[in-house]
N, C-alpha and C positions, 0 to 999 in steps of 0.2 A: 733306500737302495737307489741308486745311480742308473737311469738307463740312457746307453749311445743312442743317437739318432742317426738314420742313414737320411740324405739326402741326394737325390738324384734329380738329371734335367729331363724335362718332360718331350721333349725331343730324343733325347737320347733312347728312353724307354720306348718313343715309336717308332723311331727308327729300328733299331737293337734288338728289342724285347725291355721288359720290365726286367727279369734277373740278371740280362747282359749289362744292363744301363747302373744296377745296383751292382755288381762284381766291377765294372771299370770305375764309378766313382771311388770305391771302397778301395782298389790300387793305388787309384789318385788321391787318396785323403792318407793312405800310408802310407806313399813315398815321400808325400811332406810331413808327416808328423816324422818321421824317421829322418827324412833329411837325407836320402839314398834315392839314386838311380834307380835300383833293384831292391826290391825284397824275395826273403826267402819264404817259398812254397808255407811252411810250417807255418810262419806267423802272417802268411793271409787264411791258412784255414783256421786257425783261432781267431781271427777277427770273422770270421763268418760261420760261426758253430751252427747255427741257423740251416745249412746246408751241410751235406755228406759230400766227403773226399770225393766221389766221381762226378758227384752233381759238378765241386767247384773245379774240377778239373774239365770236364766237357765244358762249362762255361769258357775259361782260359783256352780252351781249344777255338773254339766261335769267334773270340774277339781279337784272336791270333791269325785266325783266317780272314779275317777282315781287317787286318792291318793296324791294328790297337794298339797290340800289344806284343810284345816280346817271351817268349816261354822257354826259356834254357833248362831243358829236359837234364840233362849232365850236371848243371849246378843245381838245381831246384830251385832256380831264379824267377822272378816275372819283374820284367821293366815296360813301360811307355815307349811306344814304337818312335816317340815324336821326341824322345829323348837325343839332343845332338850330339848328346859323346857318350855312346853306348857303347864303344870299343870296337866296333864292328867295321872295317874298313871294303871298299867298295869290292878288295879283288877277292877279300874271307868272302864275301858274296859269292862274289862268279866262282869259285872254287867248290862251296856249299852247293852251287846250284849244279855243279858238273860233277859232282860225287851221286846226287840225286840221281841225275841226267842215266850214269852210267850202271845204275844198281839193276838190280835184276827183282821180279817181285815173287814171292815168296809163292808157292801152290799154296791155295785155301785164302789166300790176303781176301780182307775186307778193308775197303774204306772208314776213316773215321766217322763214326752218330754224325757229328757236328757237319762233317765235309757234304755226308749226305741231305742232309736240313737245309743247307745253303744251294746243293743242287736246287732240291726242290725248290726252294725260294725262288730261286731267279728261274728258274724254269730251264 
């Protein structure tokens, strides 16, 4: 039997966390084995059977919030935030950001796990 090996940087892990630091290597090792921008959702949670669908989804939330990473909820995409042609142009920005800007929030809304975690963190 064959087993993958995950490697990760030891900075990353303390900065990040250790599961953050192992979900963004694991991005970064499939989008070059694949050869893609983007992968889809399904075959980052088969490269990570080790964790359950919300675990590897509240990770992808964290490193989203932190600027890592890309999460196209609509595609079920994840790309490298540091990717330079990610399709995304400066004003789909300022558009994205003023559709936000103008929503109204929901009676009952909670914040996401992740957004909360990150409060805490920074205080």
């Amino acid at each position: 039997m064959t087993d993958n090996f995950l490697k990760f940087s030891k900075e990353a892990a303390k900065t990040l966390g250790v599961s953050e630091a192992v979900m963004l290597e694991t991005i970064n090792n499939s989008l070059k084995t694949k050869n893609k921008e983007s992968i889809d959702l399904s075959y980052l949670l088969n490269e990570t059977t080790f964790w359950k669908e919300k675990k590897v989804l509240n990770l992808i939330s964290r490193l989203q919030l932190r600027g890592l990473v890309i999460h196209d909820k609509n595609n079920k995409t994840i790309s490298l935030a540091s990717t330079p042609s990610r399709g995304i142009k400066s004003e789909e920005n300022l558009s994205s950001f003023l559709e936000r800007k103008e929503s109204l929030i929901r009676k009952g809304w909670q914040p996401d796990a992740a957004l909360i975690d990150q409060a805490s963190e920074y205080g």
